[in-house]
PDB file of N, H, CA, C and O in Angstrom:
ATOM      1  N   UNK A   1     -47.122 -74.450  28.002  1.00  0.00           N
ATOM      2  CA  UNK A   1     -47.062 -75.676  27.221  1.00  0.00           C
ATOM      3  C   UNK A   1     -46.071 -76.596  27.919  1.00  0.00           C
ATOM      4  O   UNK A   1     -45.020 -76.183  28.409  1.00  0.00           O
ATOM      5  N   UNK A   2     -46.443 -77.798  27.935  1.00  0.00           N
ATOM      6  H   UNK A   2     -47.297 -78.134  27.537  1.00  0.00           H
ATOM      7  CA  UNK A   2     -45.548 -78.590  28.626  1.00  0.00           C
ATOM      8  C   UNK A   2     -45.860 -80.352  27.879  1.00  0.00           C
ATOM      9  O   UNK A   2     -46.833 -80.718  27.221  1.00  0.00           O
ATOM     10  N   UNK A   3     -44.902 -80.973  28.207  1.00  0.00           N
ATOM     11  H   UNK A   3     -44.112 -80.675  28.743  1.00  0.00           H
ATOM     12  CA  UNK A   3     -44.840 -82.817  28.175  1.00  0.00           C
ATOM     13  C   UNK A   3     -46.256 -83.141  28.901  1.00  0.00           C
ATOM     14  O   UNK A   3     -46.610 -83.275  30.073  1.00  0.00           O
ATOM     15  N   UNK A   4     -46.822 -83.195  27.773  1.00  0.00           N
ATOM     16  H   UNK A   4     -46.535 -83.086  26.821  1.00  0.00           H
ATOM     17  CA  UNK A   4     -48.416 -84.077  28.094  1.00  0.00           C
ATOM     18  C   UNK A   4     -49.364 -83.374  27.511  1.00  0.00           C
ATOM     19  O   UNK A   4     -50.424 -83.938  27.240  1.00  0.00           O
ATOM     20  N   UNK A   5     -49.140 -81.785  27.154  1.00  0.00           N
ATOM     21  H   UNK A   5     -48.279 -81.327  27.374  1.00  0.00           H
ATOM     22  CA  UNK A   5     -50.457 -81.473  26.941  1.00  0.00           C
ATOM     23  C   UNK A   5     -50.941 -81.788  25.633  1.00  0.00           C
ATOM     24  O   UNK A   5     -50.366 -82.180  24.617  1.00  0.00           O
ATOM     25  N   UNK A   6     -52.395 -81.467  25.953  1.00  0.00           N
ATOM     26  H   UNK A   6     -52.863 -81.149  26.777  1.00  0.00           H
ATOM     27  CA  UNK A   6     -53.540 -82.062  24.921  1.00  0.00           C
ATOM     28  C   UNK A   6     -53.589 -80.749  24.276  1.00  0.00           C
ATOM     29  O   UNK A   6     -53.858 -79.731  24.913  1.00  0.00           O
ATOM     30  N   UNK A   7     -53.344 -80.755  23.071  1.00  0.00           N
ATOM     31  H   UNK A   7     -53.125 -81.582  22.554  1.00  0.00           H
ATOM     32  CA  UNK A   7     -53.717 -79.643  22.180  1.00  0.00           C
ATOM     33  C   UNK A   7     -54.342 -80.241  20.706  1.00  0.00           C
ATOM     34  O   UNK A   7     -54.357 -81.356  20.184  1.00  0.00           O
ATOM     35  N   UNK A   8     -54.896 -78.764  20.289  1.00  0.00           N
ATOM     36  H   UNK A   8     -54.883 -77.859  20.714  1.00  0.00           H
ATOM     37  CA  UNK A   8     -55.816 -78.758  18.544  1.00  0.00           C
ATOM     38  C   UNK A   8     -54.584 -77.654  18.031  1.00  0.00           C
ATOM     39  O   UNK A   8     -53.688 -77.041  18.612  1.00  0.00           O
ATOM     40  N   UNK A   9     -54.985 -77.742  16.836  1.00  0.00           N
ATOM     41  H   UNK A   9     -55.713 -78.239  16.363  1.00  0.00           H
ATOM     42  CA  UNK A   9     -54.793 -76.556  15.733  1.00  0.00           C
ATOM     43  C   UNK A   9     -55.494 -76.416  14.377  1.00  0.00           C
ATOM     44  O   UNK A   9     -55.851 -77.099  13.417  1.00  0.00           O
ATOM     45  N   UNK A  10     -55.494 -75.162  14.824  1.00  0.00           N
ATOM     46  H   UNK A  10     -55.204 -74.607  15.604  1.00  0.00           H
ATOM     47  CA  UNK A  10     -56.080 -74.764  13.140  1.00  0.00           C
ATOM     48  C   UNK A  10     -55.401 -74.996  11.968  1.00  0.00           C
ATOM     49  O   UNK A  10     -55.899 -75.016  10.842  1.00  0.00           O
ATOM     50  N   UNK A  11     -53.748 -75.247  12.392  1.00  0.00           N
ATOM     51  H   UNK A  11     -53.343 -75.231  13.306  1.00  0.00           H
ATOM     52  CA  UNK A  11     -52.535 -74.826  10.769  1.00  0.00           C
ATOM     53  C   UNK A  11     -52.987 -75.818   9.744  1.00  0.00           C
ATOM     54  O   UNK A  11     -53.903 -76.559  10.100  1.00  0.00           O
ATOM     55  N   UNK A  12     -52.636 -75.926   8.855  1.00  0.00           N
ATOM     56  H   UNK A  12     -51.892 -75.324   8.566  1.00  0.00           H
ATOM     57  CA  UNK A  12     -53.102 -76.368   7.454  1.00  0.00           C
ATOM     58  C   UNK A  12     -52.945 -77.271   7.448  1.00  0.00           C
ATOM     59  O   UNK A  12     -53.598 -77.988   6.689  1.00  0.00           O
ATOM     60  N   UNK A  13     -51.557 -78.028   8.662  1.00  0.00           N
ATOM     61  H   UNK A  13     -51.026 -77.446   9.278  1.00  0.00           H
ATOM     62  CA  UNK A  13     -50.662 -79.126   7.941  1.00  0.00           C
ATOM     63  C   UNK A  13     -51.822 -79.923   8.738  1.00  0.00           C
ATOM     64  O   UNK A  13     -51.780 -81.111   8.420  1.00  0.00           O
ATOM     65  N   UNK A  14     -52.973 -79.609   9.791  1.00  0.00           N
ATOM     66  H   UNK A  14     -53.007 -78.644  10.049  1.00  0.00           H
ATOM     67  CA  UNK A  14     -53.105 -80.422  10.592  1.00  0.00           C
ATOM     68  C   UNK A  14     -54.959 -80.954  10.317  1.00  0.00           C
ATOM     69  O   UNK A  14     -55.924 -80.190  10.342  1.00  0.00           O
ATOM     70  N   UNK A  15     -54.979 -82.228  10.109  1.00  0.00           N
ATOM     71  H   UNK A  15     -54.195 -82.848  10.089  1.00  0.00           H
ATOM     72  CA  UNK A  15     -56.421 -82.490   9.894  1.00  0.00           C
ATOM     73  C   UNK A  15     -57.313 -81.955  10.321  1.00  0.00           C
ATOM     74  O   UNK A  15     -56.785 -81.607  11.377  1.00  0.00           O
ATOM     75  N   UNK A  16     -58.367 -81.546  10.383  1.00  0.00           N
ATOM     76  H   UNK A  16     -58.797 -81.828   9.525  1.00  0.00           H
ATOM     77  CA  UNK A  16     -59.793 -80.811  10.823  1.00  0.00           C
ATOM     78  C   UNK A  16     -60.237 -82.071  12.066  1.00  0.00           C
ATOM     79  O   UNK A  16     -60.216 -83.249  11.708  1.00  0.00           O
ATOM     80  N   UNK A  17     -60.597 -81.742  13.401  1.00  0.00           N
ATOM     81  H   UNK A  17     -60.614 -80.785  13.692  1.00  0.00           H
ATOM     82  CA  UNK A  17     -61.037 -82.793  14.380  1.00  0.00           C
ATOM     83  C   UNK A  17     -59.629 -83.536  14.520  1.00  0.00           C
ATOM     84  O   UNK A  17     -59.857 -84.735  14.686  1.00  0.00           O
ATOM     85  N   UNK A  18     -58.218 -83.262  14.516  1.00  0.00           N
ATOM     86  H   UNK A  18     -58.033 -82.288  14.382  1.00  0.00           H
ATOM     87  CA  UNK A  18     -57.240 -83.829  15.160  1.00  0.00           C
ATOM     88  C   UNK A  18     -57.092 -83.500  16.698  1.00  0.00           C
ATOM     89  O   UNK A  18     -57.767 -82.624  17.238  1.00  0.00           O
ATOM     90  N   UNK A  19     -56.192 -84.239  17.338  1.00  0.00           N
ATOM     91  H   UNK A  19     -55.643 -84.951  16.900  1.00  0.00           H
ATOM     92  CA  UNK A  19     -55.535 -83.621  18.476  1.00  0.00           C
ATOM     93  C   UNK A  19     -54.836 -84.909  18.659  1.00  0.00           C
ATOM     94  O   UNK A  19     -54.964 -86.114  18.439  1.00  0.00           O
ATOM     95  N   UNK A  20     -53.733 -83.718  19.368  1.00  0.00           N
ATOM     96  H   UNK A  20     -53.630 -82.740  19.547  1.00  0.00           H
ATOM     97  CA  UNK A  20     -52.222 -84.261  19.575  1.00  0.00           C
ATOM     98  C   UNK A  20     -51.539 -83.744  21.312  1.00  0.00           C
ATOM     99  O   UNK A  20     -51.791 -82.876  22.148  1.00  0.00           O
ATOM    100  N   UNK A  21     -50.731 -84.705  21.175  1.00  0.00           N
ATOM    101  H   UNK A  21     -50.526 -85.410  20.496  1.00  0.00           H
ATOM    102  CA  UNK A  21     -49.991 -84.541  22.850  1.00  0.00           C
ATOM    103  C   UNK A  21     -48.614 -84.402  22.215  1.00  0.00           C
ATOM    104  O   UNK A  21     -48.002 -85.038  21.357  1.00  0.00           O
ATOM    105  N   UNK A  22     -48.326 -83.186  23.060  1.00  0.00           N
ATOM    106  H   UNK A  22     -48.823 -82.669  23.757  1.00  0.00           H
ATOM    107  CA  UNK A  22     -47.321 -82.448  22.923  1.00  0.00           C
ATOM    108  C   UNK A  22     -46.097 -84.110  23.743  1.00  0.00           C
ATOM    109  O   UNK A  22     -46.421 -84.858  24.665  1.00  0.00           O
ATOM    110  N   UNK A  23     -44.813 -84.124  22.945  1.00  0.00           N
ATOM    111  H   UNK A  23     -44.550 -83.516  22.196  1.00  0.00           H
ATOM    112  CA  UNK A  23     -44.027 -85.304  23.353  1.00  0.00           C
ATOM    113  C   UNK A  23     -42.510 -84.261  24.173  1.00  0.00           C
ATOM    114  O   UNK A  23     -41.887 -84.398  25.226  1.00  0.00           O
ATOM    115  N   UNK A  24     -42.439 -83.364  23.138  1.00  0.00           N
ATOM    116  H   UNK A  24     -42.945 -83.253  22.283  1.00  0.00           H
ATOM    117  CA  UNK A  24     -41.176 -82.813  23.631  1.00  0.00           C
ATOM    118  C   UNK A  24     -41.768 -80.474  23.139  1.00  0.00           C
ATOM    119  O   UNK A  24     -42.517 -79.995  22.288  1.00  0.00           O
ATOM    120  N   UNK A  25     -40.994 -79.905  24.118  1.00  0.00           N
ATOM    121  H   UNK A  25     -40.386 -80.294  24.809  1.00  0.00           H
ATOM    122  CA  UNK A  25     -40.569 -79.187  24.038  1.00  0.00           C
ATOM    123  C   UNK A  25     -38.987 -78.500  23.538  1.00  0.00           C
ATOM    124  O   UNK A  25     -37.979 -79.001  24.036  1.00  0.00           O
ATOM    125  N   UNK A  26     -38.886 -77.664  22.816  1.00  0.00           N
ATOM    126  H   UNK A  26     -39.705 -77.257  22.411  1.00  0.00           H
ATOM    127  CA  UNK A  26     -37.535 -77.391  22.243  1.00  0.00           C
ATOM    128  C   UNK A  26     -37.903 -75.740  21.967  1.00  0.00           C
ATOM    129  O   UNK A  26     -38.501 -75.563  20.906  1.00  0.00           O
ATOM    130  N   UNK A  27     -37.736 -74.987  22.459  1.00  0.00           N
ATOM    131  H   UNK A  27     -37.250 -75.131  23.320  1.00  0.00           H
ATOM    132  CA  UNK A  27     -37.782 -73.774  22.411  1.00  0.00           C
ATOM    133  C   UNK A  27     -39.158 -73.246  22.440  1.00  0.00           C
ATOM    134  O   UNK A  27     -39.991 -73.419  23.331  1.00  0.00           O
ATOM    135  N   UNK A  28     -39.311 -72.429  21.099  1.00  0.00           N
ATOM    136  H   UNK A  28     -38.634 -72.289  20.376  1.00  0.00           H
ATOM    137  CA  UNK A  28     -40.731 -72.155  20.815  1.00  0.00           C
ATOM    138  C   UNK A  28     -41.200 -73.306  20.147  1.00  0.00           C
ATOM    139  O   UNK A  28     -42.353 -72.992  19.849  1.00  0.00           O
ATOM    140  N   UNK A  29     -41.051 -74.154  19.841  1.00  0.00           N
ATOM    141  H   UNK A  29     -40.115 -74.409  20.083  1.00  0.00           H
ATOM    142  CA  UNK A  29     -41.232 -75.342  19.421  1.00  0.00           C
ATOM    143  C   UNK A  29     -41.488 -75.991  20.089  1.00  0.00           C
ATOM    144  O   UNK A  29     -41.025 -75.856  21.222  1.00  0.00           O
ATOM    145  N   UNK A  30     -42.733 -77.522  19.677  1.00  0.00           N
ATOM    146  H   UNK A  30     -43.109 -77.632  18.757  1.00  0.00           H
ATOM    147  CA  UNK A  30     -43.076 -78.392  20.465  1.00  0.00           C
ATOM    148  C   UNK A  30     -43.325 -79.698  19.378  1.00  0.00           C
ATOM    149  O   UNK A  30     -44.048 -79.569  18.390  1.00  0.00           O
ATOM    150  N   UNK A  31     -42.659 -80.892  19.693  1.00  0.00           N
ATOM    151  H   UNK A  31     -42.072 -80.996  20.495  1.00  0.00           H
ATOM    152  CA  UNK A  31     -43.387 -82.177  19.246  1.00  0.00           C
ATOM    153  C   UNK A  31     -44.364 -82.597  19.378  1.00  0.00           C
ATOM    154  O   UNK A  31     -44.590 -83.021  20.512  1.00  0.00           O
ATOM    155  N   UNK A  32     -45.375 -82.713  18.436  1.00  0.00           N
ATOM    156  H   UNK A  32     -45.192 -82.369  17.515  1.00  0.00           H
ATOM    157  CA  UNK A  32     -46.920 -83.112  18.338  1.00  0.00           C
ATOM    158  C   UNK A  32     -46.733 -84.620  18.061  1.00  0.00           C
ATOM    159  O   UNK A  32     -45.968 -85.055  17.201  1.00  0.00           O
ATOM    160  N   UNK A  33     -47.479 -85.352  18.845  1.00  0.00           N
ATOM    161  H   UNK A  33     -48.101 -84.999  19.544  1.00  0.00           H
ATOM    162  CA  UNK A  33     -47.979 -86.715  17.724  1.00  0.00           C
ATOM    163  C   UNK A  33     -49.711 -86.558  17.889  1.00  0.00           C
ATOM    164  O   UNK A  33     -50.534 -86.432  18.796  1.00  0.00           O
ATOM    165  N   UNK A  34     -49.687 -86.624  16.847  1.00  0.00           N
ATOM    166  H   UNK A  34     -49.019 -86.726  16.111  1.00  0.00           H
ATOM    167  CA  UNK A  34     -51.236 -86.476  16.096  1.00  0.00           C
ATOM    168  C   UNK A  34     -52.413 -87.376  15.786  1.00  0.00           C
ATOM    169  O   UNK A  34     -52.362 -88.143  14.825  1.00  0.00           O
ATOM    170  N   UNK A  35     -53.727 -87.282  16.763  1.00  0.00           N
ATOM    171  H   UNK A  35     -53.769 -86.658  17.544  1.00  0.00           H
ATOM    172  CA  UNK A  35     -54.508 -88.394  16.330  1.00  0.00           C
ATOM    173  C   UNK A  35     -55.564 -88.155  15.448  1.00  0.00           C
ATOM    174  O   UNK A  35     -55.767 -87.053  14.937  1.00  0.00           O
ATOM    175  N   UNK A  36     -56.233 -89.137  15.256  1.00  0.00           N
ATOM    176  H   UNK A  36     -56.068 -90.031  15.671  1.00  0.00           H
ATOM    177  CA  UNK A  36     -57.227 -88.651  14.128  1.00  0.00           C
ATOM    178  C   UNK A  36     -58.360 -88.091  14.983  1.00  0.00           C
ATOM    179  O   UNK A  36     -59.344 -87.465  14.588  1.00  0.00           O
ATOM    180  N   UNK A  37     -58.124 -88.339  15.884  1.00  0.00           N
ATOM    181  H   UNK A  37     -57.325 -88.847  16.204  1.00  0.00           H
ATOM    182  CA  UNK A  37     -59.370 -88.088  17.518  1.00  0.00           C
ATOM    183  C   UNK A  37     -58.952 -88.178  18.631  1.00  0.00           C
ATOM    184  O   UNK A  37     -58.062 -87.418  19.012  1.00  0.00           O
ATOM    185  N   UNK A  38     -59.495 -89.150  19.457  1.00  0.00           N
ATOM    186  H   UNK A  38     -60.217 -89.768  19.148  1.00  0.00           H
ATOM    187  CA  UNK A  38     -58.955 -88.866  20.839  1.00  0.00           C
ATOM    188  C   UNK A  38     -57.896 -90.131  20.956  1.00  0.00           C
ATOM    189  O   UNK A  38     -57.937 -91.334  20.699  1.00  0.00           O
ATOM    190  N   UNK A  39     -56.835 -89.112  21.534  1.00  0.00           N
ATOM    191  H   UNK A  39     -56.802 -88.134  21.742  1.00  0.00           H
ATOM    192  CA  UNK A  39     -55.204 -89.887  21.623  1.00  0.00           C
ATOM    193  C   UNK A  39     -56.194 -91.471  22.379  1.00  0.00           C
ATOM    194  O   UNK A  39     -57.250 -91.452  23.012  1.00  0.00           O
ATOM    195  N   UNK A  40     -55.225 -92.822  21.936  1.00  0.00           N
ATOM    196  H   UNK A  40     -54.367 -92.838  21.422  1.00  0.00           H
ATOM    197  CA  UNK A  40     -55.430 -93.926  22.412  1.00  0.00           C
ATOM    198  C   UNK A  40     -56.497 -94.062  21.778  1.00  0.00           C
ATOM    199  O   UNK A  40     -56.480 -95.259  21.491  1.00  0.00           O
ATOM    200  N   UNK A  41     -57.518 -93.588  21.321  1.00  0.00           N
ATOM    201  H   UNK A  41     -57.532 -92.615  21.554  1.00  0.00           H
ATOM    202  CA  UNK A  41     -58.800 -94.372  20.821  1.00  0.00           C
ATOM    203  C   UNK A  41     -59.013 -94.235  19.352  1.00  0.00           C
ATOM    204  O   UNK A  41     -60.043 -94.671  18.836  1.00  0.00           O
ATOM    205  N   UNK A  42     -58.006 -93.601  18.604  1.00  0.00           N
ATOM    206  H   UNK A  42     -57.169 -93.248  19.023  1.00  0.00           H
ATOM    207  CA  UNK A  42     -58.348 -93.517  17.385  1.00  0.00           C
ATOM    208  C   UNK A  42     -56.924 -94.023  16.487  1.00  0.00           C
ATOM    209  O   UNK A  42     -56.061 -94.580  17.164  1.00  0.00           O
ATOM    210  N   UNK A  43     -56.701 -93.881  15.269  1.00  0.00           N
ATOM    211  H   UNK A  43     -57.403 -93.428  14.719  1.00  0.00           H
ATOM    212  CA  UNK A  43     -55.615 -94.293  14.942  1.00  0.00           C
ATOM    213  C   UNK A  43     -54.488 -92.807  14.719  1.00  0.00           C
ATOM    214  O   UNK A  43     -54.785 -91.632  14.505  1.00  0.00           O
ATOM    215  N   UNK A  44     -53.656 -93.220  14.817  1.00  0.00           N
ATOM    216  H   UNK A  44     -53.415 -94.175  14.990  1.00  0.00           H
ATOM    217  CA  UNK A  44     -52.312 -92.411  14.972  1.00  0.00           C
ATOM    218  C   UNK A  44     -52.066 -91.814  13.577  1.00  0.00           C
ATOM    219  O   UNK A  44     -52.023 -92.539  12.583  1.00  0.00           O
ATOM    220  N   UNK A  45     -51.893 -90.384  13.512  1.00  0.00           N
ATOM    221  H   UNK A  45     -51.928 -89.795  14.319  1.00  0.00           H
ATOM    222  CA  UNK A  45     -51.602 -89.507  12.252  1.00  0.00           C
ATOM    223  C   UNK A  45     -50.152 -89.587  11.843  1.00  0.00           C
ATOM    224  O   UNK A  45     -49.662 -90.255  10.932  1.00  0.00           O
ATOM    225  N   UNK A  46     -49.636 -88.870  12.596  1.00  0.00           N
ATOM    226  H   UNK A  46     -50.034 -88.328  13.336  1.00  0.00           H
ATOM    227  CA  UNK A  46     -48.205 -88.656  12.918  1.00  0.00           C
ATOM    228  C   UNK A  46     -47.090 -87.512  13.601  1.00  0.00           C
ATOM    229  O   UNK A  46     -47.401 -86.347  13.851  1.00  0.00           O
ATOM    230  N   UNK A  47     -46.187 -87.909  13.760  1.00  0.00           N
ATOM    231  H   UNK A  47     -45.934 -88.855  13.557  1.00  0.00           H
ATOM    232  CA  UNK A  47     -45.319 -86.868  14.963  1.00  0.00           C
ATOM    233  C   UNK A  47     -44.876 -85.727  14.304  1.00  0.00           C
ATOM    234  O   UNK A  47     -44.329 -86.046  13.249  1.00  0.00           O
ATOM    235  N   UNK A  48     -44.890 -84.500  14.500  1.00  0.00           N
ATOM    236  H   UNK A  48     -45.335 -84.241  15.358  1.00  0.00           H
ATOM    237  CA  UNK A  48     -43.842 -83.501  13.622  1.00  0.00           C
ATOM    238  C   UNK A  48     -43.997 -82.205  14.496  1.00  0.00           C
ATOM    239  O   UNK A  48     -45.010 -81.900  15.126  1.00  0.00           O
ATOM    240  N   UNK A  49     -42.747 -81.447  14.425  1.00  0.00           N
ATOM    241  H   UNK A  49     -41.925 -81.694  13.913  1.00  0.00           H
ATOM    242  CA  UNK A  49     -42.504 -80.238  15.137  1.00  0.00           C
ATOM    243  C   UNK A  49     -43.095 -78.990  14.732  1.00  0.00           C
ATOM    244  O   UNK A  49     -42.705 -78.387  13.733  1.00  0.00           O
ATOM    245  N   UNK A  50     -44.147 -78.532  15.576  1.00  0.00           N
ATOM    246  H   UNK A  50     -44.464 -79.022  16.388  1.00  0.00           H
ATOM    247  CA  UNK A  50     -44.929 -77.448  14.989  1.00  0.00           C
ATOM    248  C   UNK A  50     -44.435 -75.981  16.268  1.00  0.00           C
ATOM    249  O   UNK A  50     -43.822 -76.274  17.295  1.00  0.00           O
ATOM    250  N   UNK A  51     -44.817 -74.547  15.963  1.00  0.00           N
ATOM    251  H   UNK A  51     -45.315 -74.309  15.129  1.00  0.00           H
ATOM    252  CA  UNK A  51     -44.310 -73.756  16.691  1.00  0.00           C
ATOM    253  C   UNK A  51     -45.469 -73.762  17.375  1.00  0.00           C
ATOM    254  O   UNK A  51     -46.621 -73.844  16.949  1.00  0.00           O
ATOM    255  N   UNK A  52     -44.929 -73.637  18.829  1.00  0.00           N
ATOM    256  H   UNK A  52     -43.993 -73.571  19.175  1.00  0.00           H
ATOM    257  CA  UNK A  52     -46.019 -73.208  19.960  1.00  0.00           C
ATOM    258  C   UNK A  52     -47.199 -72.113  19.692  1.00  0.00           C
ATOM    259  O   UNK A  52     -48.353 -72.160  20.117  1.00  0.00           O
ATOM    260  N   UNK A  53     -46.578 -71.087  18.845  1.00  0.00           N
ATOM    261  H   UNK A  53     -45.641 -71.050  18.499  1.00  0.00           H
ATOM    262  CA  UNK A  53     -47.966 -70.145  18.779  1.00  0.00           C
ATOM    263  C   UNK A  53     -49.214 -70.549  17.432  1.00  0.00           C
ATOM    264  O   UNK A  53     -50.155 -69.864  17.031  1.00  0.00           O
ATOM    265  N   UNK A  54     -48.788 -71.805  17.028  1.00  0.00           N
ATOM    266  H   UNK A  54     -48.024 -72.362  17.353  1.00  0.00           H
ATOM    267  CA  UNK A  54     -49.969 -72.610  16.218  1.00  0.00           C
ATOM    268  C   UNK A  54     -50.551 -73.674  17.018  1.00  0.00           C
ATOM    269  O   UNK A  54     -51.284 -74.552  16.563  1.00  0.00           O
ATOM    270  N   UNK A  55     -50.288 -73.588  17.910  1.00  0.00           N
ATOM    271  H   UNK A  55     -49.693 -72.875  18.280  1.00  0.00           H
ATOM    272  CA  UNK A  55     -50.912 -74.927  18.820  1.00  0.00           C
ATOM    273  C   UNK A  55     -52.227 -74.213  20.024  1.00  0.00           C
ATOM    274  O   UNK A  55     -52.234 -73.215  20.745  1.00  0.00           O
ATOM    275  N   UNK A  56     -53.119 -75.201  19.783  1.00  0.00           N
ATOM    276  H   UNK A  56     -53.113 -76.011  19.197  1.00  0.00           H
ATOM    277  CA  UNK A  56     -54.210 -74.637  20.610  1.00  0.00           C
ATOM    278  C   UNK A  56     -54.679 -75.559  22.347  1.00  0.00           C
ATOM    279  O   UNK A  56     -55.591 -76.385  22.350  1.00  0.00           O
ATOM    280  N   UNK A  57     -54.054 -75.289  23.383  1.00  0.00           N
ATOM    281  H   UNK A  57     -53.313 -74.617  23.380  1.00  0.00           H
ATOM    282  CA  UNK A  57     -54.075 -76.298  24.660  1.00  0.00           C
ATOM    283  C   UNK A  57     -55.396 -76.117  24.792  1.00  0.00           C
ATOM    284  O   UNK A  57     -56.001 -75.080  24.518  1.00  0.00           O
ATOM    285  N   UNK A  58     -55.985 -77.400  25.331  1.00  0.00           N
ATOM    286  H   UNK A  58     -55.494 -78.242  25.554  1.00  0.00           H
ATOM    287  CA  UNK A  58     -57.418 -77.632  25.749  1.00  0.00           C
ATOM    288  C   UNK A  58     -57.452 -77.559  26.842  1.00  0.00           C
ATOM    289  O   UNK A  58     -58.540 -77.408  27.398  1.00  0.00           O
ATOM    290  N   UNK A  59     -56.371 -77.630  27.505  1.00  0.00           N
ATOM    291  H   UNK A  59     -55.487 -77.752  27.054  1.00  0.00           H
ATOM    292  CA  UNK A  59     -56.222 -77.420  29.253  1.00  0.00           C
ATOM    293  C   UNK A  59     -56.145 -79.145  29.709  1.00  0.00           C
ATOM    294  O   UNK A  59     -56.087 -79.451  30.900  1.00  0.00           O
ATOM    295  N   UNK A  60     -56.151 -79.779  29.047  1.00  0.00           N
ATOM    296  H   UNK A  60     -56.198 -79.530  28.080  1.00  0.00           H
ATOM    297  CA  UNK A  60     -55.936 -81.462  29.590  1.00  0.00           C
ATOM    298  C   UNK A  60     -54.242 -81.792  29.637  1.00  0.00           C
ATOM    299  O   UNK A  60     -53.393 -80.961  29.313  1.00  0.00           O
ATOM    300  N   UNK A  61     -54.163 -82.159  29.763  1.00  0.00           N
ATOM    301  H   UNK A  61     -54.852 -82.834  30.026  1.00  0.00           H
ATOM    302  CA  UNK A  61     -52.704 -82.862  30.392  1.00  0.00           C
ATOM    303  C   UNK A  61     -52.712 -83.955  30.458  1.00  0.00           C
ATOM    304  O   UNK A  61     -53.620 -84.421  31.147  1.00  0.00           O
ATOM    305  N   UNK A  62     -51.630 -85.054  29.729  1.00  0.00           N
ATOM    306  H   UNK A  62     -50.893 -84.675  29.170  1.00  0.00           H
ATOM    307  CA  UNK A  62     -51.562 -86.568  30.162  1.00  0.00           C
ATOM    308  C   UNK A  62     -50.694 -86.891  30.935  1.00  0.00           C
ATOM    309  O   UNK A  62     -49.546 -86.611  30.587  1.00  0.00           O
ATOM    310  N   UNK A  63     -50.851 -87.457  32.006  1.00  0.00           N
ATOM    311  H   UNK A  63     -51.783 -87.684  32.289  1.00  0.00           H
ATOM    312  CA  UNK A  63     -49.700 -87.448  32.899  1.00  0.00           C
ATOM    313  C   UNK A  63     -49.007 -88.187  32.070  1.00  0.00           C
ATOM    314  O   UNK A  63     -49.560 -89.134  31.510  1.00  0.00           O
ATOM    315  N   UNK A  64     -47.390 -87.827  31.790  1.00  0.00           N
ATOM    316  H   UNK A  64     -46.941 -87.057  32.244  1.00  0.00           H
ATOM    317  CA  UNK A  64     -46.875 -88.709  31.494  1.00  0.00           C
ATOM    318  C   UNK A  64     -46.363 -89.996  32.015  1.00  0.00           C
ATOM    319  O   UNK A  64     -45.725 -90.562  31.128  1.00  0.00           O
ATOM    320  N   UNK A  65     -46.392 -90.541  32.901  1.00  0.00           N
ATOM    321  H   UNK A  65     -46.910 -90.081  33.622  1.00  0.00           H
ATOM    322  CA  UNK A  65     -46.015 -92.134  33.822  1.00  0.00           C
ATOM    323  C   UNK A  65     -47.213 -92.451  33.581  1.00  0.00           C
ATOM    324  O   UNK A  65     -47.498 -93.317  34.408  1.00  0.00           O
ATOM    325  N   UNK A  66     -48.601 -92.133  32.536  1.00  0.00           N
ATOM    326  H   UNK A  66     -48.370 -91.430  31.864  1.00  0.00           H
ATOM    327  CA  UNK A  66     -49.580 -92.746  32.833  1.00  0.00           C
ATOM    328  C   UNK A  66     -50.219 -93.060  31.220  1.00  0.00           C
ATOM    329  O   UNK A  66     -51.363 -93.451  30.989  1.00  0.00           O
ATOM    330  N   UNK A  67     -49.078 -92.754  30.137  1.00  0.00           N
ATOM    331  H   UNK A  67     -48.149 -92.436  30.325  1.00  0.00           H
ATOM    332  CA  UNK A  67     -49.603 -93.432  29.214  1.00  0.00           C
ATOM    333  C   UNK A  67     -48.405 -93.872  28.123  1.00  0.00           C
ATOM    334  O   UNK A  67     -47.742 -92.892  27.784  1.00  0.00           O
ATOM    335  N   UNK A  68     -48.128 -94.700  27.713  1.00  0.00           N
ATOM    336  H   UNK A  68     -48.668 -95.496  27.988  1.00  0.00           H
ATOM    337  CA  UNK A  68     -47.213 -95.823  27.270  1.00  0.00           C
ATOM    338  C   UNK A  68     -47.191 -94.669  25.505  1.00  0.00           C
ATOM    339  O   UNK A  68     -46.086 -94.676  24.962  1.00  0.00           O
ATOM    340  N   UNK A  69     -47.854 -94.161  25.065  1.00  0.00           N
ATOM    341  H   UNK A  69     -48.752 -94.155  25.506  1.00  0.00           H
ATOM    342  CA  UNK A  69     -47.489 -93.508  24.336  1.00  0.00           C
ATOM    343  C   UNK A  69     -46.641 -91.863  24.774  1.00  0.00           C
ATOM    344  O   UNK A  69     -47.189 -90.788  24.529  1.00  0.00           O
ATOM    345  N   UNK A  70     -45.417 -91.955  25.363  1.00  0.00           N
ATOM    346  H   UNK A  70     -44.972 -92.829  25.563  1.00  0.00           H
ATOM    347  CA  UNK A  70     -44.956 -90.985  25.844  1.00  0.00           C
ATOM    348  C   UNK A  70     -44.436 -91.170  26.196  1.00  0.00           C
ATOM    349  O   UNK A  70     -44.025 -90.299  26.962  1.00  0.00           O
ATOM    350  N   UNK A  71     -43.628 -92.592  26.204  1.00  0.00           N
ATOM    351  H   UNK A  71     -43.962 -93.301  25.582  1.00  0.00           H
ATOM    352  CA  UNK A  71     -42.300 -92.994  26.904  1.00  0.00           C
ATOM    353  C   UNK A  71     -41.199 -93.228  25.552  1.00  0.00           C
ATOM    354  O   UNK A  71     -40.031 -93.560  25.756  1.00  0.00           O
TER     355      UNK A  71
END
C-alpha cells in the first residue's frame, strides 16, 4: 500500500461502487478520500482513516505529481 493507490472496500462504513486513493499512510493505517466512482469524475464522499487490512488495491496507482487532488 502506498501514496496513490486506487483501492475498494467491502467495510460497512464504505458505499457499495466507491473507490478511494489512499492520501497518507500511518502505520497499519491508511487515509482514504472516497469517491462515489471514479476519483476526478464523480463527486467526492469523503476522507477518513481506515485499517489497511479493510482496504482492497486494484493495482492502479495515481502518480502523485499528476493529480491536484493529492497535494
Amino acid at each position: 500500500m502506498q501514496i496513490g493507490s486506487i483501492v475498494t472496500s467491502n467495510h460497512i462504513a464504505v458505499p457499495q461502487g466507491a473507490i478511494g486513493i489512499v492520501t497518507r499512510v500511518l502505520g497499519d493505517m491508511a487515509m482514504v478520500r472516497w469517491y462515489a466512482g471514479q476519483p476526478g469524475a464523480s463527486r467526492e464522499l469523503n476522507t477518513e482513516p481506515f485499517f489497511i487490512a479493510d482496504l482492497i488495491e486494484t493495482g492502479d496507482v495515481m502518480p502523485v505529481g499528476a493529480s491536484p487532488i493529492l497535494h
